[in-house]
C-alpha positions as CSV (number, residue, x, y, z in Angstrom):
1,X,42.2,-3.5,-21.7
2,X,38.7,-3.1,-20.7
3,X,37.6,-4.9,-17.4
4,X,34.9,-6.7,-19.6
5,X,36.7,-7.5,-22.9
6,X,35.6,-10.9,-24.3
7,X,32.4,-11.6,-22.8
8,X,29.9,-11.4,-24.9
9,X,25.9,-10.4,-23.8
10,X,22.8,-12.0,-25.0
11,X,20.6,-8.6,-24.9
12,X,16.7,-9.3,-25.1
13,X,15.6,-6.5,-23.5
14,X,13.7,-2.9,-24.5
15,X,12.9,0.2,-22.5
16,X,15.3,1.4,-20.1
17,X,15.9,-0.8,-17.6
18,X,17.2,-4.0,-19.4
19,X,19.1,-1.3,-22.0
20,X,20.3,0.5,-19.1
21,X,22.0,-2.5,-17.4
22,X,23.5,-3.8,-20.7
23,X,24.6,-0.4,-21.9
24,X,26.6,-0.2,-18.4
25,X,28.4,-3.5,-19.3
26,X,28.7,-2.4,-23.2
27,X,30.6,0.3,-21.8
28,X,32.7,-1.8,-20.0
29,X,34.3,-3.7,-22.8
30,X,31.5,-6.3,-23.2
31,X,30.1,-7.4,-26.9
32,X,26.4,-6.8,-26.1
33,X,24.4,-8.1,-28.9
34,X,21.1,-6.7,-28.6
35,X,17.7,-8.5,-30.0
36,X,15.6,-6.9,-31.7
37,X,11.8,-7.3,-33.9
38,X,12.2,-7.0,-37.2
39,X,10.3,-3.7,-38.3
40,X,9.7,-2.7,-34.9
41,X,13.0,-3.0,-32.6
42,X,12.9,-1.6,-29.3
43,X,10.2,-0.3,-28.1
44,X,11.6,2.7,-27.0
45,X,12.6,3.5,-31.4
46,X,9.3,4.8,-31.3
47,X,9.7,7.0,-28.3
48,X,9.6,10.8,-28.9
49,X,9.5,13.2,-29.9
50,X,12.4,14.1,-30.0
51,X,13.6,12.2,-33.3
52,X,17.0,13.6,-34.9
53,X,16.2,12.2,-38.4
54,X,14.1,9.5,-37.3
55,X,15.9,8.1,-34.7
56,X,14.7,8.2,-30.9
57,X,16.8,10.4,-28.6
58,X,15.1,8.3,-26.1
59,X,17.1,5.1,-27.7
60,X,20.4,6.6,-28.5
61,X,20.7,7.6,-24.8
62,X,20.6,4.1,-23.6
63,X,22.0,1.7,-26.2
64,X,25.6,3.0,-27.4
65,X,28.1,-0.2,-27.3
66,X,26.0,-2.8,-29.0
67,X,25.5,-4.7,-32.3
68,X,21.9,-5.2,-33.1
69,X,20.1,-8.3,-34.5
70,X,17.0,-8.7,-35.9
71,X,15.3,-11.9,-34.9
72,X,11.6,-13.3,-34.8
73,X,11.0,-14.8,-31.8
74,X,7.5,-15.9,-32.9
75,X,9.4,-18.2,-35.7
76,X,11.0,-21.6,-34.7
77,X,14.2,-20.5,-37.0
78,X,14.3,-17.3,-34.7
79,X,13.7,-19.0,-31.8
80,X,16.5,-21.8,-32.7
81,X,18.8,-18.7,-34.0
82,X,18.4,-17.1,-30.6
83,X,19.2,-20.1,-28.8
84,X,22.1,-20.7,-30.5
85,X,23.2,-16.7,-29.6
86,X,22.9,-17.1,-26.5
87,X,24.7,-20.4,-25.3
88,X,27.4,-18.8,-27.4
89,X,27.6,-16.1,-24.4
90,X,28.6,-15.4,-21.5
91,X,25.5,-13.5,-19.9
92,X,21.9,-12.9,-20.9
93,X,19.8,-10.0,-19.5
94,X,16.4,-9.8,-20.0
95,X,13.5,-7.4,-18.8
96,X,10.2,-9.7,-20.6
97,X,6.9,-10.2,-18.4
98,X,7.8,-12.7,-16.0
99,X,7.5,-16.5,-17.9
100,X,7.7,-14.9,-21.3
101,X,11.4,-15.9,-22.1
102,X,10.9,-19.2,-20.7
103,X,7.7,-19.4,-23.2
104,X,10.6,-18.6,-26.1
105,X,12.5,-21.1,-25.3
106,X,15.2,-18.9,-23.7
107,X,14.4,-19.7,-20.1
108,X,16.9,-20.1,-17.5
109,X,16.4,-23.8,-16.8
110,X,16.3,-24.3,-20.6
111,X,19.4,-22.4,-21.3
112,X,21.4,-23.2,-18.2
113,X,21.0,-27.3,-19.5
114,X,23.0,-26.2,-22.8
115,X,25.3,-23.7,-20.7
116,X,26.0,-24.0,-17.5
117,X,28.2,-21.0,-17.6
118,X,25.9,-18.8,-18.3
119,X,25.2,-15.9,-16.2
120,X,21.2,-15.0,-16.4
121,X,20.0,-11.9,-15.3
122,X,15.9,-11.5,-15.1
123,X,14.9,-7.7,-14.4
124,X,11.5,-7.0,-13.7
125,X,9.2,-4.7,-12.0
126,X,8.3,-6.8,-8.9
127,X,10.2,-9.9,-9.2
128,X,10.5,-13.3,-11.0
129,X,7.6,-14.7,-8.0
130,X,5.1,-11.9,-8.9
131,X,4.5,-12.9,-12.8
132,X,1.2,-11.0,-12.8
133,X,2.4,-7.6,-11.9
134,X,3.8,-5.7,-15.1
135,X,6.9,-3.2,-14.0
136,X,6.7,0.5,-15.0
137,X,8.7,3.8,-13.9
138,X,5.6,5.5,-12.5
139,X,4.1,2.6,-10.9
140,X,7.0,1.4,-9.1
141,X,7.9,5.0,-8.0
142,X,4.5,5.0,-5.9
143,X,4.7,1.2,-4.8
144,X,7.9,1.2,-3.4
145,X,7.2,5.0,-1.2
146,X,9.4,7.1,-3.1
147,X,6.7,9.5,-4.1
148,X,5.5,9.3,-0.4
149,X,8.5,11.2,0.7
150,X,9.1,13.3,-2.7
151,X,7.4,17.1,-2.9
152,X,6.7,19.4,-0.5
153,X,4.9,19.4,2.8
154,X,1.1,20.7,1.7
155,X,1.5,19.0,-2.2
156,X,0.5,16.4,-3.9
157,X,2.8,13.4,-4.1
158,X,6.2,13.8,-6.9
159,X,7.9,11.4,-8.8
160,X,11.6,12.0,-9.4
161,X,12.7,13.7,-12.7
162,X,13.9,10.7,-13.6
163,X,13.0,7.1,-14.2
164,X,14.8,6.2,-11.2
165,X,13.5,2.5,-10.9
166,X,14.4,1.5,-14.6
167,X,17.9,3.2,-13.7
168,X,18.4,1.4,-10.2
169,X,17.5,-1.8,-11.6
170,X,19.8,-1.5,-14.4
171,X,22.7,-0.5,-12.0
172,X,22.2,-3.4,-10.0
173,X,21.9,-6.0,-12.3
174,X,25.0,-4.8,-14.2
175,X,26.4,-4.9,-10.5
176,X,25.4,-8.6,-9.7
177,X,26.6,-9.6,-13.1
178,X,29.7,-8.3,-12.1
179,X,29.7,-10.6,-9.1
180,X,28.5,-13.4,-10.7
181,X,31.2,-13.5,-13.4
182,X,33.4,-13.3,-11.1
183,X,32.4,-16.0,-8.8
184,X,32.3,-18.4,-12.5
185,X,35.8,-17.8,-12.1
186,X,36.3,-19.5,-9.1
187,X,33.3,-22.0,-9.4
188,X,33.3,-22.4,-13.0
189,X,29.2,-22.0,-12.8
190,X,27.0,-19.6,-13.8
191,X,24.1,-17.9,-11.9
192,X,20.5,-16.8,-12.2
193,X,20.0,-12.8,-10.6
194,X,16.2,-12.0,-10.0
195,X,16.3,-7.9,-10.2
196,X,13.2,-6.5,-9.1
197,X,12.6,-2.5,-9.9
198,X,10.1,-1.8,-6.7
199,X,13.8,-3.6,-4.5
200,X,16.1,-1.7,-6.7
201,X,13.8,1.5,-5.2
202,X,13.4,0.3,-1.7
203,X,17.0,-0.4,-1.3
204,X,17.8,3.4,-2.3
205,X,15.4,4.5,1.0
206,X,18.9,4.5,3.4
207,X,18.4,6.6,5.7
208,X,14.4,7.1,5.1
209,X,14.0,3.1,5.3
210,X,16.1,3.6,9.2
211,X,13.9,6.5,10.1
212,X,11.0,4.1,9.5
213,X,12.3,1.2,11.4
214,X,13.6,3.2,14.4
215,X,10.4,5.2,14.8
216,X,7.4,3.2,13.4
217,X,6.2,6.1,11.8
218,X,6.4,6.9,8.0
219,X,8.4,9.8,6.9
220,X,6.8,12.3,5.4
221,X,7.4,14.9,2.4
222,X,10.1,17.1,3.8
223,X,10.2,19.2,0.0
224,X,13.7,20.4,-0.7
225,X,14.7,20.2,3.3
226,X,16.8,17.0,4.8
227,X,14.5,15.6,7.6
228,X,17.5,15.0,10.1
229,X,20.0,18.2,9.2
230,X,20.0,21.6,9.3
231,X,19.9,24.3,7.9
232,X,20.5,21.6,4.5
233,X,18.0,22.5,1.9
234,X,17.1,25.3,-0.6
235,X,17.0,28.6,0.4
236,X,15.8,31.9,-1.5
237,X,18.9,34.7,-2.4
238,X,18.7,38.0,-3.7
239,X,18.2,36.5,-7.5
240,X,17.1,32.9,-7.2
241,X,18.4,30.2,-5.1
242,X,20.9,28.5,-3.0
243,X,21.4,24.6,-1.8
244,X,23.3,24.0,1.6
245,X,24.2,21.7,3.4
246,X,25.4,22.6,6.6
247,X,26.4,19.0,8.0
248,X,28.3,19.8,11.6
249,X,28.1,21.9,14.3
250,X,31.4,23.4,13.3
251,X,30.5,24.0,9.8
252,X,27.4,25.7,11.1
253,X,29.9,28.0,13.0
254,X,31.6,29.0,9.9
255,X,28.4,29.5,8.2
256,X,26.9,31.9,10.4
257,X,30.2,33.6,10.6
258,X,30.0,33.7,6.6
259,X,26.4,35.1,6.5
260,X,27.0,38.0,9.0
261,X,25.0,36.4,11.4
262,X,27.4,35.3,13.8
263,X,25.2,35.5,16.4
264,X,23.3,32.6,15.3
265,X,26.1,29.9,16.3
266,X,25.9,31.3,20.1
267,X,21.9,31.4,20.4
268,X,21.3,28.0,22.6
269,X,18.5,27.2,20.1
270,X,20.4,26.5,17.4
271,X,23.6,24.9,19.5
272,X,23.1,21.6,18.2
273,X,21.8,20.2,15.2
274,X,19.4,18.4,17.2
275,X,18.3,21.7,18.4
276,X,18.5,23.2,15.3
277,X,16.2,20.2,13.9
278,X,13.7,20.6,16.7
279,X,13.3,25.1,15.8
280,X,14.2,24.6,11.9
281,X,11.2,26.9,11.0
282,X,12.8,29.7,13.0
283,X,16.3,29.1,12.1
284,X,15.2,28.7,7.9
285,X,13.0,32.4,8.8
286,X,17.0,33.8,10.3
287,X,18.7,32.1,7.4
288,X,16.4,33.2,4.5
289,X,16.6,36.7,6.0
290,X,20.6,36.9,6.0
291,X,20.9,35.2,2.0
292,X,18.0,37.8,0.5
293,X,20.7,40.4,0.8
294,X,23.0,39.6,-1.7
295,X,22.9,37.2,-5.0
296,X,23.3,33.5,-5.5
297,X,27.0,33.7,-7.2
298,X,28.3,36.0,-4.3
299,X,27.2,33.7,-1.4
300,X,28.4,30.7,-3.4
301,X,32.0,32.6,-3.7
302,X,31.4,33.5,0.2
303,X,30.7,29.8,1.5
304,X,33.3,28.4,-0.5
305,X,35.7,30.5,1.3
306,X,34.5,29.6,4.1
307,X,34.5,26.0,3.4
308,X,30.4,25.4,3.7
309,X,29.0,23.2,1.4
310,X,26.8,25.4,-1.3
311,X,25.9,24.9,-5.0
312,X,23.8,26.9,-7.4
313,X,20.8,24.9,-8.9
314,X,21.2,25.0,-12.5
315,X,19.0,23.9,-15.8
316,X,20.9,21.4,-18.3
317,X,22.2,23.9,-20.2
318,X,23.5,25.5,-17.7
319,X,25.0,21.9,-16.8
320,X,26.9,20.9,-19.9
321,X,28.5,24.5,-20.4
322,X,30.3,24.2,-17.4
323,X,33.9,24.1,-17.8
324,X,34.3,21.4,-14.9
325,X,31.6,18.8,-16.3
326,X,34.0,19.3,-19.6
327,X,37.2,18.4,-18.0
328,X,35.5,15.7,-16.1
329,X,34.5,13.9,-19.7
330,X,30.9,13.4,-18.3
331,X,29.7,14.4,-22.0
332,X,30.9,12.2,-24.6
333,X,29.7,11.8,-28.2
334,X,30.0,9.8,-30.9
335,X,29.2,9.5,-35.2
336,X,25.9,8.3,-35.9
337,X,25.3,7.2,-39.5
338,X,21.5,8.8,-39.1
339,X,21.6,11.0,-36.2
340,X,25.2,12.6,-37.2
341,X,27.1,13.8,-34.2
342,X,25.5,12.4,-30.8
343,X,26.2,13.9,-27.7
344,X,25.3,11.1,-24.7
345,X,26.1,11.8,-21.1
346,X,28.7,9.0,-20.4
347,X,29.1,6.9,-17.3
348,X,31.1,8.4,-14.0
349,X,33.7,5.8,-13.3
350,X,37.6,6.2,-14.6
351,X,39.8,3.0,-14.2
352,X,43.4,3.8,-13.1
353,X,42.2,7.5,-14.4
354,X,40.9,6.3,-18.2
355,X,37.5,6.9,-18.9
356,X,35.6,4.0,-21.3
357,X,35.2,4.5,-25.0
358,X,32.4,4.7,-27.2
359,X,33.4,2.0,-29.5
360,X,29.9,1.7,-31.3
361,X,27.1,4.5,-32.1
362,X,23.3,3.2,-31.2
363,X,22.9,0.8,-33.9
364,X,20.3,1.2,-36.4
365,X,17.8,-2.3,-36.2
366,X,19.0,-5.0,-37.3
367,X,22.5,-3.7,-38.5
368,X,24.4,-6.2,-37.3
369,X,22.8,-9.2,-38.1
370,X,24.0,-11.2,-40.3
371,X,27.7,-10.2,-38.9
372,X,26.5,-11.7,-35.8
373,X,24.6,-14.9,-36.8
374,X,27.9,-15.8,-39.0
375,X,30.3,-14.4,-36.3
376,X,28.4,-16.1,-32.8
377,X,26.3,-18.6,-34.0
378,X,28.2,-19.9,-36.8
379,X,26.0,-20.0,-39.7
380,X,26.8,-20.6,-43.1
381,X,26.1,-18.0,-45.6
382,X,22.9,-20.6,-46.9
383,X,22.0,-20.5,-43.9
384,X,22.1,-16.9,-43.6
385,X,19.8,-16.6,-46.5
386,X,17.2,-18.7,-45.3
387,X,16.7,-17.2,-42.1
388,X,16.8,-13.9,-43.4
């Protein structure tokens, strides 16, 4: 049994980080029944290219495991459809401007009057207080000091190759939903989450958030080397590159034993990693030096030997051939009845060793609606007609 089967998701988001969130509990065993404009959908539909016969790659990444209706919101028989959805559910995520669902009619304080079971989670970019600031990727990356401390040293600011804040924000709203279904158990009430994307960011900065606080100082861009370890970074081999990370004094030991530098381990500027921090310009010039000689795959094979952390950097392809990532199941696909054969990279987790299931492809808009209206919201089939 899936940890999520039977409750059902009111879905009235678009983009990535409401779809993100809702595809995490889809893939959970929740029914997620996702809202949709009729002749428009998603915004992210018309995302690309690519397109694989018309349909988004963008979309199919982030919406497998739900049923989608088509509903107009700007009609009072939407709006009193929709209503009737969701206090047929058990959670409703949203990612609208801040005030918008409420201006729909599918508000928390309007909702939670019908349902006071229902779990509401509100993602935005800056929170549910901060109605005037509209939540994107980019923005957030830069407001929150990620870019501040991505690139290197001498470059311009870098955002991450990947919409980070949309996926943060997704992860932990599906996380507090989590929480708060559980706590309905117990208190047989439902909650209202507030997910902001620029918190979801700033509570990712760890380490760089405690360098901040202990020093008063803001970290800087450290480029592909770890501001409080080395050698950890990327160094140059004979044919391309290497990442280590050299965490201990004793695993700094071993790697200078590993290189052929041996030599390294007993010079008293390098005894510590606080004294390997302090001269990390002169021990990355004596590291560089010793990898140069020989390729990328031979000092991998070397440090794993040894037992020093190490890794190739690889391209996607590269990624998705390896045998490992298959036997892991981290690729999964499923039929399309547009797109054919999708490959989607699934999510990590296994449950007493069972990965989850794609039980539903993407859906195409609107596929599911009169299934869902008669199935949830208990229309008749005159009913159905008129609305539709």
């Amino acid at each position: 049994m899936d940890p999520l089967e039977g409750i059902r998701v009111f879905d009235l988001t678009h983009a990535l980080a409401g779809p993100y969130c809702t595809m995490l509990l889809g893939d959970l065993g929740a029914d997620v029944i996702k809202i949709e404009a009729p002749g428009e959908g998603d915004h992210s539909r018309g995302w690309g290219p690519p397109f694989v016969n018309g349909e988004s790659s963008y979309f199919l990444s982030v919406n497998r495991n739900k049923r989608s209706v088509a509903l107009d919101l700007k009609s009072e028989a939407g709006r009193k459809a929709a209503v009737l959805l969701a206090t047929a559910c058990d959670v409703l995520v949203e990612n609208l401007r801040p005030g918008t669902a409420a201006r729909l009619g599918l508000g928390y304080e309007d909702l939670k009057r019908l349902h006071p079971g229902l779990v509401y989670c509100a993602i935005s970019g800056f929170g549910q207080d901060r109605p005037s600031l509209a939540g994107y990727d980019q923005i957030v990356q830069g407001t929150a000091g990620l870019m501040s401390i991505t690139g290197l040293p001498d470059g311009p600011p870098i955002k991450l190759g990947v919409p980070i804040g949309d996926i943060a924000a997704g992860m932990f709203g599906a996380n507090a939903i989590c929480a708060a279904l559980y706590a309905r158990e117990r208190k047989g009430e439902g909650a209202f989450i507030d997910v902001a994307m620029q918190d979801s960011v700033m509570a990712l900065l760890t380490y760089q958030g405690g360098r901040y606080f202990a020093t008063g100082e803001a970290p800087a861009r450290e480029g592909n080397q770890h501001p409080t370890i080395a050698p950890y970074g990327t160094y140059a081999t004979a044919d391309g590159f290497l990442n280590l990370a050299v965490g201990s004094d004793s695993q700094f030991e071993k790697f200078c034993a590993a290189i052929g530098e041996p030599k390294l381990a007993r010079d008293a500027r390098f005894a510590t990693n606080r004294d390997r921090q302090a001269r990390r310009q002169e021990l990355n010039m004596e590291v560089e030096a010793a990898l140069g000689r020989r390729t990328t795959a031979e000092w991998q094979a070397e440090l794993e030997r040894a037992g020093v952390p190490a890794g190739p950097i690889l391209d996607l392809g590269q990624v998705f051939a390896d045998p490992g990532v298959h036997a892991r199941g981290v690729e999964v696909s499923v039929e399309h009845p547009d797109a054919g054969t999708w490959r989607m990279v699934g999510t990590p987790w296994r449950l007493d060793g069972t990965r989850f299931q794609v039980r539903r492809p993407p859906p195409r808009l609107g596929e599911h609606t009169a299934e869902v209206l008669a199935e949830v919201a208990g229309l008749s089939a005159d009913q159905l007609e008129e609305l539709l």
